[in-house]
Biopython code that builds the backbone (N, CA, C, O; Angstrom):
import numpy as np
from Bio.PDB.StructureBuilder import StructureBuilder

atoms = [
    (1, "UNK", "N", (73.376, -56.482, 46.600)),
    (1, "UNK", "CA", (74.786, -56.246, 46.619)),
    (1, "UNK", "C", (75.323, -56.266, 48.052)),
    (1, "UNK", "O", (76.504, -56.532, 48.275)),
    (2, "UNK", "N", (74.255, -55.922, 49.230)),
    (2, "UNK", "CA", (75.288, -55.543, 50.059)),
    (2, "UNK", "C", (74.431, -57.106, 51.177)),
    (2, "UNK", "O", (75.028, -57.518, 52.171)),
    (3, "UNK", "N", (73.396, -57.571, 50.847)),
    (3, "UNK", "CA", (73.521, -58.774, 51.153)),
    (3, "UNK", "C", (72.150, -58.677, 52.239)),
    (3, "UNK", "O", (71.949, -59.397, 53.217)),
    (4, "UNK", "N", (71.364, -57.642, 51.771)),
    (4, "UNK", "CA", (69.992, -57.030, 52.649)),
    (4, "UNK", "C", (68.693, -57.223, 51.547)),
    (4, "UNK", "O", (68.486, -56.468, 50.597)),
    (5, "UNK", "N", (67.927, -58.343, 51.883)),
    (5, "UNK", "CA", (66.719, -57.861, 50.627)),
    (5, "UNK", "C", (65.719, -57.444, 50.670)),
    (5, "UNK", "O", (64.919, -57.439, 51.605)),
    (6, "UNK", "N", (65.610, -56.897, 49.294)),
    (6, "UNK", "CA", (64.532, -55.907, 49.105)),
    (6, "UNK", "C", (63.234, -56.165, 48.415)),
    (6, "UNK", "O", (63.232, -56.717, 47.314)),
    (7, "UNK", "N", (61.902, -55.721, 49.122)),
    (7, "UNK", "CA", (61.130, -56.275, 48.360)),
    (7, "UNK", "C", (60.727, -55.576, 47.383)),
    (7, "UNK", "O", (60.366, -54.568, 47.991)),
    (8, "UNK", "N", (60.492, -55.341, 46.142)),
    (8, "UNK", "CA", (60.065, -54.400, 45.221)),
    (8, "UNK", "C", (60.828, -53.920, 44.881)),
    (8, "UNK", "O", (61.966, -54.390, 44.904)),
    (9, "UNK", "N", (60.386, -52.223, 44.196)),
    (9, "UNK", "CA", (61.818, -51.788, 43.443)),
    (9, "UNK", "C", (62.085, -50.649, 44.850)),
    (9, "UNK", "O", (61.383, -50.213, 45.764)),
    (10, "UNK", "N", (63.458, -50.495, 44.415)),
    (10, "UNK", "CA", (64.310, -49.874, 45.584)),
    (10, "UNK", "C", (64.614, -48.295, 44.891)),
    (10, "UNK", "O", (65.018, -48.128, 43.740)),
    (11, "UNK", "N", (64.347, -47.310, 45.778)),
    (11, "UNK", "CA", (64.165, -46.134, 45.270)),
    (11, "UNK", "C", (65.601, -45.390, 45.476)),
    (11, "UNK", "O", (66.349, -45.640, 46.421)),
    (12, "UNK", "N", (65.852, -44.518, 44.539)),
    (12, "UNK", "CA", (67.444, -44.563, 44.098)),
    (12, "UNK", "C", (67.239, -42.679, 43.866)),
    (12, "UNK", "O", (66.930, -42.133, 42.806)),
    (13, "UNK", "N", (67.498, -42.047, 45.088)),
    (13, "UNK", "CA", (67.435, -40.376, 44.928)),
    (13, "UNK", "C", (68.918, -39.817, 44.437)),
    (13, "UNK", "O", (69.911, -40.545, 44.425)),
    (14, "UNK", "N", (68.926, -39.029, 44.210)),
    (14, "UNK", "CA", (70.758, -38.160, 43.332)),
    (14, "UNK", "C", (70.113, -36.645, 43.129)),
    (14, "UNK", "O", (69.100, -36.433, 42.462)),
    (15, "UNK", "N", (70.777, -35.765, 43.731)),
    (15, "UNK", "CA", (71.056, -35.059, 43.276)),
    (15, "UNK", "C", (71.507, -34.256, 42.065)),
    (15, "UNK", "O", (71.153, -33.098, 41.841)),
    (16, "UNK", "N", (72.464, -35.108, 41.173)),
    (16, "UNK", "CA", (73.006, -34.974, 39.806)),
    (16, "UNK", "C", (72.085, -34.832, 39.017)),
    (16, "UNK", "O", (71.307, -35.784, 38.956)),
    (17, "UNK", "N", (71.857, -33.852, 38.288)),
    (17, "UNK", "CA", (71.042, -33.791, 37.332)),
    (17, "UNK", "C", (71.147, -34.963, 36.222)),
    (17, "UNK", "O", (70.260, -35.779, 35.968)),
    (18, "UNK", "N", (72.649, -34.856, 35.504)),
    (18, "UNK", "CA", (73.178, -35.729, 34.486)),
    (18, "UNK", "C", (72.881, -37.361, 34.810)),
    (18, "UNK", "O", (72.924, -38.141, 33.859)),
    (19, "UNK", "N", (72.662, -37.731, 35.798)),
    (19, "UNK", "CA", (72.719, -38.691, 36.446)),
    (19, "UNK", "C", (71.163, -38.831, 36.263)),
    (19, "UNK", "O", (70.643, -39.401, 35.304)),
    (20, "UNK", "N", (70.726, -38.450, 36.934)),
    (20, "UNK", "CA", (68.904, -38.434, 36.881)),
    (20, "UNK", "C", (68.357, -38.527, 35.449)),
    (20, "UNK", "O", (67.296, -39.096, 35.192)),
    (21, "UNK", "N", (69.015, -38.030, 34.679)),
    (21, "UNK", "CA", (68.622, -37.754, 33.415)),
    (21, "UNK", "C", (69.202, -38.863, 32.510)),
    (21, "UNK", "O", (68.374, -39.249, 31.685)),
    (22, "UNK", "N", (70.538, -39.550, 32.432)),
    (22, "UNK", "CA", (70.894, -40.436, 31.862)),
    (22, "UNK", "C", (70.313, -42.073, 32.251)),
    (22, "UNK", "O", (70.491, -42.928, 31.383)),
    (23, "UNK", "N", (69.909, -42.314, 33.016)),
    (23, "UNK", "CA", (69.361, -43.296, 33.870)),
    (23, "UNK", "C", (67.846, -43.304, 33.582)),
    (23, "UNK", "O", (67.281, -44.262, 33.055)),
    (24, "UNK", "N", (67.343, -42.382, 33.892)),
    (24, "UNK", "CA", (65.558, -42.086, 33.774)),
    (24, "UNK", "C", (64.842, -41.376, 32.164)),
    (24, "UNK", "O", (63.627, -41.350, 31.968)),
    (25, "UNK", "N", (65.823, -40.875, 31.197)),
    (25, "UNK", "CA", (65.499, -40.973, 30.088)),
    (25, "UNK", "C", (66.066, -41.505, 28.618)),
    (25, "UNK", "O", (67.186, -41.258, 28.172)),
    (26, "UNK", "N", (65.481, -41.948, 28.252)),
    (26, "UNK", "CA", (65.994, -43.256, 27.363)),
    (26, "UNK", "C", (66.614, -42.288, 26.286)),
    (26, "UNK", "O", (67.741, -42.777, 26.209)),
    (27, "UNK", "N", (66.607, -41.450, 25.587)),
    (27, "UNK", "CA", (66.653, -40.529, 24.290)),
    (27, "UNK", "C", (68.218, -39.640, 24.860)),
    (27, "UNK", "O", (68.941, -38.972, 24.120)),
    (28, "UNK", "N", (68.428, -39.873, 26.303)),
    (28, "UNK", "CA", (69.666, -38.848, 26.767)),
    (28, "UNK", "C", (70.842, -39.617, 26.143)),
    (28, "UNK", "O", (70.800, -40.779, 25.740)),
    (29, "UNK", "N", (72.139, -38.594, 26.121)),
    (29, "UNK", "CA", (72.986, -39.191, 25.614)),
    (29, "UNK", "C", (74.227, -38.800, 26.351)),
    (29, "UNK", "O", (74.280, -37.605, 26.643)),
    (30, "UNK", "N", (75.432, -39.692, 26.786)),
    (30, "UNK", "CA", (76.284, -39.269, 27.526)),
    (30, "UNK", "C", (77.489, -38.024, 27.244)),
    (30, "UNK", "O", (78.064, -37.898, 26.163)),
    (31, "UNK", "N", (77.650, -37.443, 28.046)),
    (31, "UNK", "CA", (78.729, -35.980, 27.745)),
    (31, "UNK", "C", (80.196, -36.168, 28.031)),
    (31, "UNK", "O", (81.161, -35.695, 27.430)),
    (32, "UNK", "N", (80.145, -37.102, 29.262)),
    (32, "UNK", "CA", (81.336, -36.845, 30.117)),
    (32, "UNK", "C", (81.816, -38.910, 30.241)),
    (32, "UNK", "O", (81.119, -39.864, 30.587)),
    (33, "UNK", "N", (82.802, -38.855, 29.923)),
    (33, "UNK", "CA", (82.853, -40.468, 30.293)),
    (33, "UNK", "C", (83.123, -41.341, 31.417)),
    (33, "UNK", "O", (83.418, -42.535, 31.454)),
    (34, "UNK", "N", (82.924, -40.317, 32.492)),
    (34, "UNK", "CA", (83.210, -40.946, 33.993)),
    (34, "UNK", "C", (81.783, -41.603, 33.775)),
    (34, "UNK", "O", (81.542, -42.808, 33.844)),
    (35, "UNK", "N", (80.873, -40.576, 33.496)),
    (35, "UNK", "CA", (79.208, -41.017, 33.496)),
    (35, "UNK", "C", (78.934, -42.400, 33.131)),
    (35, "UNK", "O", (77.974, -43.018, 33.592)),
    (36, "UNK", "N", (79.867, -42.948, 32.210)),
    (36, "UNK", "CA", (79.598, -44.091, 31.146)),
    (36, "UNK", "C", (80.409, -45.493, 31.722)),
    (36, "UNK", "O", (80.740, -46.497, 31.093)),
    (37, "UNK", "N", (80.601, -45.139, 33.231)),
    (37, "UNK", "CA", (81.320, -46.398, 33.808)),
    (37, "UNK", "C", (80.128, -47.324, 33.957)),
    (37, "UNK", "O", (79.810, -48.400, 33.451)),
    (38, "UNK", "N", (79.526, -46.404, 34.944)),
    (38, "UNK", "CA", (78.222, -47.846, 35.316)),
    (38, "UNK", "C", (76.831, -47.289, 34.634)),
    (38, "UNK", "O", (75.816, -47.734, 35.169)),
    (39, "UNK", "N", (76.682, -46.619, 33.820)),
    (39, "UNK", "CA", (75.608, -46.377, 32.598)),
    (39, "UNK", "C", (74.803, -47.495, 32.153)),
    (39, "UNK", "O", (73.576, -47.456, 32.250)),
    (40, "UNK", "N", (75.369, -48.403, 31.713)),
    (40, "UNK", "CA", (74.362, -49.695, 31.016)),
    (40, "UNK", "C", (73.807, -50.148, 32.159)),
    (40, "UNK", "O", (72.599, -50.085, 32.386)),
    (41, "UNK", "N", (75.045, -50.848, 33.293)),
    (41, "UNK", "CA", (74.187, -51.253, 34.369)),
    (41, "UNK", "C", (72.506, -50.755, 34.993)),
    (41, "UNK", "O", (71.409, -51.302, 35.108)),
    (42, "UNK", "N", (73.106, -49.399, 35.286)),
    (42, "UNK", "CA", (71.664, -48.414, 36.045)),
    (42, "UNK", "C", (69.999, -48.596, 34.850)),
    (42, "UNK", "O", (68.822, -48.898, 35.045)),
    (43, "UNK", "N", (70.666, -48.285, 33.907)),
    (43, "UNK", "CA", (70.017, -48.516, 32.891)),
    (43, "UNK", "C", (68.957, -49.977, 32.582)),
    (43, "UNK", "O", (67.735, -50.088, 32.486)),
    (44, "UNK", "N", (69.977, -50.871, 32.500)),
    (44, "UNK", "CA", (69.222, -52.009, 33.002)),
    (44, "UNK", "C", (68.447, -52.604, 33.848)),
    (44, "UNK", "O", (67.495, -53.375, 33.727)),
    (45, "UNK", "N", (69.332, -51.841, 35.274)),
    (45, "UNK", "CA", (68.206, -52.005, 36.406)),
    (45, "UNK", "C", (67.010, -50.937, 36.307)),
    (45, "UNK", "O", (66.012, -51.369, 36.884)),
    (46, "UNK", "N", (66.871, -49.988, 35.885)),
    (46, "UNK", "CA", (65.664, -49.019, 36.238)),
    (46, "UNK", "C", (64.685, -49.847, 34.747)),
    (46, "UNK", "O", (63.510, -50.136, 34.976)),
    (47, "UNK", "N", (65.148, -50.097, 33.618)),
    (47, "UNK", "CA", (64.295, -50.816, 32.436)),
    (47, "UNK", "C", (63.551, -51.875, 32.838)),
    (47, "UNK", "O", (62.485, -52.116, 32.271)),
    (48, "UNK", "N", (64.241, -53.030, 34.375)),
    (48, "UNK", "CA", (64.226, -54.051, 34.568)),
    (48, "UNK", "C", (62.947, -54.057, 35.852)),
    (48, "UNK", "O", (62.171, -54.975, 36.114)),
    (49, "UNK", "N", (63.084, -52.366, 36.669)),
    (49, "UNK", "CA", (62.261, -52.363, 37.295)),
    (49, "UNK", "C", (62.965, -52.648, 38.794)),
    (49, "UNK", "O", (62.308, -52.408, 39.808)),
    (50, "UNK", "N", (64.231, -53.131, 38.877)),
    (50, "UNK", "CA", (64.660, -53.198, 40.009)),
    (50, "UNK", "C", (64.883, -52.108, 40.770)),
    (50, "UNK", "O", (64.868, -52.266, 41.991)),
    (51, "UNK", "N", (65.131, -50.797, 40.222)),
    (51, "UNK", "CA", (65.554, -49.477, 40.646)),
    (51, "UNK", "C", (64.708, -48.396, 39.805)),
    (51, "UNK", "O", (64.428, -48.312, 38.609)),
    (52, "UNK", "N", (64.383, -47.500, 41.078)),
    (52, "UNK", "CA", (63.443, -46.501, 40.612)),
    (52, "UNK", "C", (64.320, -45.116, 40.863)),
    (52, "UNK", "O", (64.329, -44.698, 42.021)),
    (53, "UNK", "N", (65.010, -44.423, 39.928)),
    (53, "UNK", "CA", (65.939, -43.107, 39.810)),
    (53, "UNK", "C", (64.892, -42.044, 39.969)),
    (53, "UNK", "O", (63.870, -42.064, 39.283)),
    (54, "UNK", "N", (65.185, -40.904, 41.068)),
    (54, "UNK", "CA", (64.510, -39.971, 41.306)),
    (54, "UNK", "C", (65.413, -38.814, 41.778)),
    (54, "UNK", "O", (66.309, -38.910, 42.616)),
    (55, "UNK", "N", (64.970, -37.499, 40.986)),
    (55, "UNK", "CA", (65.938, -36.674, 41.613)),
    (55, "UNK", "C", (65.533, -35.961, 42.696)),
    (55, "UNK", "O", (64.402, -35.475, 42.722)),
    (56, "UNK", "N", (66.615, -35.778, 43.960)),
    (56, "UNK", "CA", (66.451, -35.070, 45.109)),
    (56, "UNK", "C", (66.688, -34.113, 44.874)),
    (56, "UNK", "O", (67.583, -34.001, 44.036)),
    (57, "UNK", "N", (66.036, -32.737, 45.462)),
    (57, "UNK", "CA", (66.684, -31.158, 45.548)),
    (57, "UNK", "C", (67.704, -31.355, 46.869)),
    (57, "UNK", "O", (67.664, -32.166, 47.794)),
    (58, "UNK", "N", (68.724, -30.158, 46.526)),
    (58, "UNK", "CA", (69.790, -30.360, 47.291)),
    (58, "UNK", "C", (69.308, -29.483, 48.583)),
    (58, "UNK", "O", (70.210, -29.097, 49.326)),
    (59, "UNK", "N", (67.907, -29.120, 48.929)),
    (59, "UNK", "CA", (67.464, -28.515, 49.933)),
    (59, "UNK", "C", (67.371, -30.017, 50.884)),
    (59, "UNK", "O", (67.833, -30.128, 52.020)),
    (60, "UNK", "N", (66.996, -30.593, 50.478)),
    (60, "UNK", "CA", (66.536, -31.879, 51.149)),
    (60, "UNK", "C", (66.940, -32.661, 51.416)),
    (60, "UNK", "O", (66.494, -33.358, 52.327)),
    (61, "UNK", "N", (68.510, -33.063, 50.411)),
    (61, "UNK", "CA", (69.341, -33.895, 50.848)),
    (61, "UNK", "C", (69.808, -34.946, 51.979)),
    (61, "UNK", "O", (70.914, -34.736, 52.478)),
    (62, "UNK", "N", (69.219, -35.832, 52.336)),
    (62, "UNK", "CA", (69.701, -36.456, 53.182)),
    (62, "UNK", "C", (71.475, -36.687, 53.674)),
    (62, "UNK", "O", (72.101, -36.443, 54.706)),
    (63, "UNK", "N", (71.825, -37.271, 52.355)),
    (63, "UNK", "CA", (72.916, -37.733, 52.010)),
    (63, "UNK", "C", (74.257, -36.755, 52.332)),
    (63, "UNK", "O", (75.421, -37.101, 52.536)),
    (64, "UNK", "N", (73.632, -35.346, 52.299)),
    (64, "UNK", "CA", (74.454, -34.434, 52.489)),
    (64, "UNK", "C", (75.609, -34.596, 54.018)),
    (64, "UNK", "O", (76.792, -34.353, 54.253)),
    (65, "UNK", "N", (74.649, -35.042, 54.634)),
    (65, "UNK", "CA", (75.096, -34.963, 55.894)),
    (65, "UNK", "C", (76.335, -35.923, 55.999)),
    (65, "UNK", "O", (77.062, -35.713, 56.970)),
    (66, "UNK", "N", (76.591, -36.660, 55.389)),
    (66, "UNK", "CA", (77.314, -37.478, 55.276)),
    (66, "UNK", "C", (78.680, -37.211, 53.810)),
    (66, "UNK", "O", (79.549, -38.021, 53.488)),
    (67, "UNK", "N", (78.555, -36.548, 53.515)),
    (67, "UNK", "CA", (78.661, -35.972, 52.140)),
    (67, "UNK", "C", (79.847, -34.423, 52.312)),
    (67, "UNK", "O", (80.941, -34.252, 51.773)),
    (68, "UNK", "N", (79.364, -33.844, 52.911)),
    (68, "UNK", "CA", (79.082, -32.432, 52.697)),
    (68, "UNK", "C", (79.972, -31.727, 54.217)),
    (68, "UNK", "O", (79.790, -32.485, 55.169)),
    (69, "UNK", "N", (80.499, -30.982, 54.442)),
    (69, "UNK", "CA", (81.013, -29.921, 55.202)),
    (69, "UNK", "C", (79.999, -28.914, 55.656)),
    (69, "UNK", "O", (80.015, -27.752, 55.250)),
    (70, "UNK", "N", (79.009, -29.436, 56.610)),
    (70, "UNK", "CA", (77.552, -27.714, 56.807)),
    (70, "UNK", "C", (77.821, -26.993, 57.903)),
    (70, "UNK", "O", (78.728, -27.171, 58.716)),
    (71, "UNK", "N", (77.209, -26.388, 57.890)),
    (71, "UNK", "CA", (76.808, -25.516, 59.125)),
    (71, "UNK", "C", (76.164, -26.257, 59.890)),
    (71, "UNK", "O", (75.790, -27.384, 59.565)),
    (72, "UNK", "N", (75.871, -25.529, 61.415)),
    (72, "UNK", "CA", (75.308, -26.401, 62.336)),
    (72, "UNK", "C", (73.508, -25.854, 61.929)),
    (72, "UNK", "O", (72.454, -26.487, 61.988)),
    (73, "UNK", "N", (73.707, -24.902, 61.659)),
    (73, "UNK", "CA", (71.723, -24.865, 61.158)),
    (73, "UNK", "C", (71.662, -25.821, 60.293)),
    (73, "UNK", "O", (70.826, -26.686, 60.556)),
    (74, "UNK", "N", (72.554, -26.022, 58.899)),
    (74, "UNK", "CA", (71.977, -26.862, 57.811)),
    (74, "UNK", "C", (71.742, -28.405, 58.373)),
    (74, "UNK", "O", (70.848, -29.249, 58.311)),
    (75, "UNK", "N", (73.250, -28.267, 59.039)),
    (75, "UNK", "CA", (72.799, -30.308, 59.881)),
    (75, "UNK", "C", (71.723, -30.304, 60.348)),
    (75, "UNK", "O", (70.994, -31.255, 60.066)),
    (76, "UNK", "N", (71.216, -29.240, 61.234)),
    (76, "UNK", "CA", (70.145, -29.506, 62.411)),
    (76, "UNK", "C", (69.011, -29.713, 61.392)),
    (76, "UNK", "O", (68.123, -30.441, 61.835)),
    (77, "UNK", "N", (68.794, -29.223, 60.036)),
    (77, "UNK", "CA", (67.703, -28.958, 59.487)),
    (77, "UNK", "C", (67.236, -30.726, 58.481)),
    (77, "UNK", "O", (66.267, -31.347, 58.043)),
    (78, "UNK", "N", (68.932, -30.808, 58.616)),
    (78, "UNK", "CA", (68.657, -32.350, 57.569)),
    (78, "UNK", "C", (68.563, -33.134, 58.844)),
    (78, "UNK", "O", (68.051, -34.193, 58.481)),
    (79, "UNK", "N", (68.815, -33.216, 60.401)),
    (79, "UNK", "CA", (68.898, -34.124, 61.074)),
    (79, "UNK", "C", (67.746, -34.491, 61.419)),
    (79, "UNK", "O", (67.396, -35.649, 61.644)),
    (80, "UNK", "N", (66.854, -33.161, 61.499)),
    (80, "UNK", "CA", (65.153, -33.369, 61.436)),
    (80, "UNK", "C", (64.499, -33.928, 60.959)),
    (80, "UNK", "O", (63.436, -34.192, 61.521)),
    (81, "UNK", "N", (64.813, -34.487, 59.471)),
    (81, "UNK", "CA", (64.268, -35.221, 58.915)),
    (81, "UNK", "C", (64.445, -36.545, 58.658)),
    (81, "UNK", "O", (63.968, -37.139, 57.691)),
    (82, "UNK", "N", (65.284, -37.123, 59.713)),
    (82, "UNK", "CA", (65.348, -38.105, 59.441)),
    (82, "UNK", "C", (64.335, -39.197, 60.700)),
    (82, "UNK", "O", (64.039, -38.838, 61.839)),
    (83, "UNK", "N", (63.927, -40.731, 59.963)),
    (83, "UNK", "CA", (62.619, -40.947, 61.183)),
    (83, "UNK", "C", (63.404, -42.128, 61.734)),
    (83, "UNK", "O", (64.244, -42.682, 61.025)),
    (84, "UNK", "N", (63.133, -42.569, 63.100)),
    (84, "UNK", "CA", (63.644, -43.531, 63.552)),
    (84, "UNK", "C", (62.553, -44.666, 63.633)),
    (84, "UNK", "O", (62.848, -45.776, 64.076)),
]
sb = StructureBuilder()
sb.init_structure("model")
sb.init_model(0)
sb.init_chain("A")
sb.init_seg("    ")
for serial, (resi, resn, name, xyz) in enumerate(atoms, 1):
    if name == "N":
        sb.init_residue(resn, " ", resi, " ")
    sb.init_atom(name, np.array(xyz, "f"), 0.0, 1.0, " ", f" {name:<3s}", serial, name[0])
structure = sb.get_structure()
């Protein structure tokens, strides 16, 4: 999509439970219908093998940082983890 390729399947972290769960188990069923915009898509790609859905704890969050309003401990703690 954004015009960078990838070799293998591309690993796809969320926080969202509902999200993790609608995507990564086949038997789930949708609640909310924002969920059900790009549903088939994700679906297809993780069946297809292109995308591997995994849920992140929000301790760990990368994404947060970018995301999120923290404190200067919580940044410092996600900034640590990131590798150059």
């Amino acid at each position: 999509m954004f015009g960078v390729p990838i070799d293998g399947v591309a690993n796809v972290y969320c926080d969202n439970e509902a999200v993790y769960k609608n995507t990564s188990i086949p038997e789930s069923v949708l609640k909310k219908k924002h969920h059900s915009i790009a549903y088939h898509r994700c679906r297809e790609a993780v069946a297809a093998k292109i995308i591997r859905v995994a849920k992140q704890g929000t301790e760990e969050n990368l994404a947060d940082l970018f995301t999120k309003v923290l404190t200067s401990a919580r940044r410092s703690f996600l900034l640590e983890r990131f590798t150059y």
